[in-house]
N, C-alpha and C positions, 0 to 999 in steps of 0.2 A: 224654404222648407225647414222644419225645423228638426235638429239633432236628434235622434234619442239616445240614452246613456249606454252605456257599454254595459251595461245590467240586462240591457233588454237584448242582447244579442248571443244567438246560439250556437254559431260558427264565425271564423275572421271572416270568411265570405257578406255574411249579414249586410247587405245594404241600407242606408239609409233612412229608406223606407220604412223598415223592421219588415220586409217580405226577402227569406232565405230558402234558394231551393235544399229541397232533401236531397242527404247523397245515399244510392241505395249501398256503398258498401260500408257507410257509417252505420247504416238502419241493421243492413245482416250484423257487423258487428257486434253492435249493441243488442240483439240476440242472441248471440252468445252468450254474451254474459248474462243476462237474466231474458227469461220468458215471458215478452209484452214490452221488454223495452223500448226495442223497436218500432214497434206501434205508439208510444207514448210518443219517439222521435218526432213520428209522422203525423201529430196530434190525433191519433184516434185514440184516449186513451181510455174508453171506453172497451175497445177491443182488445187493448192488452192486458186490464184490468180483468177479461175473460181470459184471455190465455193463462195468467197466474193464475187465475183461480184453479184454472182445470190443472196445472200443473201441480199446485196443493192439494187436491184432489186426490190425483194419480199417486202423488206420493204419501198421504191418509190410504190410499186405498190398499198401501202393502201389508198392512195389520192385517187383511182382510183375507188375499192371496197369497202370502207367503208360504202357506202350508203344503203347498201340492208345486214343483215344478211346472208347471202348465200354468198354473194361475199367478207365478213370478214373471215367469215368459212373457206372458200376455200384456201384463201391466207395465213391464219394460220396452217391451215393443211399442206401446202408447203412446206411453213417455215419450219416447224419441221423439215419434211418430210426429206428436203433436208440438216438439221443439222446432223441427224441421220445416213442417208448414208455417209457425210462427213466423221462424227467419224467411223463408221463400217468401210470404206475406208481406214481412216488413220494406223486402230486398223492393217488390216489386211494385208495390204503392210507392215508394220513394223514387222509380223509376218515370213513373207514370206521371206525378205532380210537379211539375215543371216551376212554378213558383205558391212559395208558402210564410201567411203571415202570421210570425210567432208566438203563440199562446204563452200565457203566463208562465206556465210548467215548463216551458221549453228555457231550462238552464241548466247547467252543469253540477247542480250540486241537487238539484233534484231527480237526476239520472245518476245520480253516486246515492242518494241514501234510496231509489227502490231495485239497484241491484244488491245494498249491505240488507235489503227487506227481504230482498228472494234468496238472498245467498242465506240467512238468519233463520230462514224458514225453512230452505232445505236441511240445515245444519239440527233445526229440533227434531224433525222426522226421523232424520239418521241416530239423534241420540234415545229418542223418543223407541226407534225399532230396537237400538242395542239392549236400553237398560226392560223394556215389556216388550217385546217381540220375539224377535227373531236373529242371532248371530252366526255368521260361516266362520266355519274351521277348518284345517286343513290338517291330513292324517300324516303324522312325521315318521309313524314306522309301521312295517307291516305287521303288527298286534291282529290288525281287522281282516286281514287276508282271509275269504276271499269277497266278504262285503265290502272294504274297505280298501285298494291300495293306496299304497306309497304315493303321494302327491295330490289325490282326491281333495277337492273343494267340496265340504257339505253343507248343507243348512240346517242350523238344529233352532228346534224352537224351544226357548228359554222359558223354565217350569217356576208356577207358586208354585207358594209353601204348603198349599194343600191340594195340588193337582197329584192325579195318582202317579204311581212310576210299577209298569207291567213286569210280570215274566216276558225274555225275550226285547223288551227295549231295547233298543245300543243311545246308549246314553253317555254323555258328557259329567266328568265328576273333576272335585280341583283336593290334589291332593297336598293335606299342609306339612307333610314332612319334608318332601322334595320340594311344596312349592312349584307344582306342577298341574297343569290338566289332563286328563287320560280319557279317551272313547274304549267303552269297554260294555260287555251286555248285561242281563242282569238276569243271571239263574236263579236267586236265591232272594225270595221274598221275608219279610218280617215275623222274627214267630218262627222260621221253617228252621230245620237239623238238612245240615248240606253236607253231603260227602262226596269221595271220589274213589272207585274202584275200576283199574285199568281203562282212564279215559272218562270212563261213565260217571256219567253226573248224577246223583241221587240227592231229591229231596222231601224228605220225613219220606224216607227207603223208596221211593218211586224214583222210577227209572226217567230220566228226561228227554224227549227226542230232540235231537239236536242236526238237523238237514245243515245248518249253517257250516258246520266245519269245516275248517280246510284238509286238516287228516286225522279221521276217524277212528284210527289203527294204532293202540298201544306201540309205543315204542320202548318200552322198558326201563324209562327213566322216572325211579317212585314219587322224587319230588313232584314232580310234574303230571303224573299219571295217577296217582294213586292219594289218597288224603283222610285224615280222620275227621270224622262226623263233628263238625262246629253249628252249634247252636245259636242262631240269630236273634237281637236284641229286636225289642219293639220298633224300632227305628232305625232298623240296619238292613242292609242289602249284600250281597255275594256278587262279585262282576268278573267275569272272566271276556279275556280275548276270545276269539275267532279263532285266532293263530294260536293255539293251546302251545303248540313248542316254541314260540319266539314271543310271548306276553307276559309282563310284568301285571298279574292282577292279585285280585284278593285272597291268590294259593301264598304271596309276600304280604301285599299290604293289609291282609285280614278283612272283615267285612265295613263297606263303605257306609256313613251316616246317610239320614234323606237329607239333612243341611246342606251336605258335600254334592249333590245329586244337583247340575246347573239346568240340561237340558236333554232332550229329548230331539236323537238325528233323525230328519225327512227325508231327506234326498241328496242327490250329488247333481251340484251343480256346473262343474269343472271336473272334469276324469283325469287322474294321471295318467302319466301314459306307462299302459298295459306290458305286461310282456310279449305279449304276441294278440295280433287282432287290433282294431284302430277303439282309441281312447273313444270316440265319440259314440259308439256301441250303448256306451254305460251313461250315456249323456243322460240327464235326469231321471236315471235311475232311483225308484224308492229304496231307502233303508230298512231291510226287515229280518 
């Protein structure tokens, strides 16, 4: 009988032969770590070849669904979904094939560069969603109260340079004196005269309705309540908090650039927890 080299062997098990059975807790393993590797274990690597793919896919497809809660949901439920069967798959073909004779592919350094392949590919998608898609943030003070509390995970989706920015947005700006980012809404369009009389938001003298508030009812304090008419540049916005008595906005830092303007919040995807009533209430709550 004659040798084969140690090159052609895929586990210390490997007989002689080059016939090594699969072991199905090496096969789930190895789904772990990438989607299909498992299958490539088991020499079907045709079918793990399909599980990456769909797993690229699924994670291409959050450009798509990110916008709406439900349609984040969905596509991460998939995901799993389809990681899971992958490994149960792999687990159990490897269970099932009692003895197997090693294909070319079946070596150690070709199961290291197609997890550094799936790991490489999940890694563009992710960066791929921060810098044009989609990034979550989390609200550090009660500013947003009572759209926003204390601890909320949101999803904001991240604007061109020529995507509009509404009255009423709660938007994402980074401010370069602090060197800070602030979620804040945006009363005051380009072009408009913004002012404030006892609470009331006026702009170019119309009255704003504002349901969003946490409280409505002058409290007597002028900084805060009251404001003289600032005239906005072509390319400037007005942002105030939710929380008019506990917000640091443009009644201090004056009116915000669209340069400064990053993104645009959709939803909460993680709730803090509530003062009273359970967090999950607000679970994929929209932002409006």
């Amino acid at each position: 009988m004659t040798n084969p080299s140690t090159a052609d062997m895929d586990t210390p098990e490997a007989r002689t032969d080059g016939i090594s059975p699969r072991r199905a807790w090496r096969a789930a393993l190895l789904s772990l770590v990438a989607s299909g590797l498992g299958q490539l274990y088991n020499g079907q690597w045709q079918k793990g070849l399909l599980f990456f793919g769909g797993e690229v896919a699924l994670g291409l497809g959050f450009f798509v669904v990110f916008n709406s809660f439900a349609g984040m949901l969905l596509n991460v439920v998939s995901l799993i979904a389809l990681n899971v069967y992958a490994l149960i798959d792999a687990a159990i073909v490897a269970r099932r094939g009692r003895e197997y004779r090693l294909a070319p592919y079946n070596r150690w350094w070709v199961y290291l560069l197609a997890a550094l392949i799936s790991l490489g590919a999940g890694q563009g998608v992710q960066l791929s969603l921060n810098a044009y898609g989609y990034e979550s943030y989390k609200a550090s003070s009660g500013s947003m109260i009572p759209t926003l509390l204390v601890g909320d995970r949101f999803m904001v989706e991240m604007l061109a340079d020529g995507d509009p920015v509404r009255r009423g947005d709660v938007v994402i700006f980074y401010e370069q004196r602090s060197d800070k980012h602030f979620v804040k809404r945006v009363v005051g369009l380009p072009g408009e005269t913004v002012s404030m009389t006892e609470r009331r938001v006026f702009a170019d003298g119309k009255s704003l309705d504002e349901p969003y508030l946490n409280t409505p009812v002058s409290n007597g304090v002028p900084v805060r309540d009251n404001m003289a008419p600032v005239r906005l540049g072509t390319d400037q916005y007005f942002l105030l908090g939710d929380n008019r008595d506990h917000s640091y906005d443009s009644r201090w830092l004056g009116p915000i650039r669209r340069a400064d303007i990053l993104g645009r919040a959709l939803y909460v995807y993680w709730p803090g927890k509530p003062v009273a009533g359970s967090r999950f209430d607000r679970l994929g709550r929209e932002i409006r």
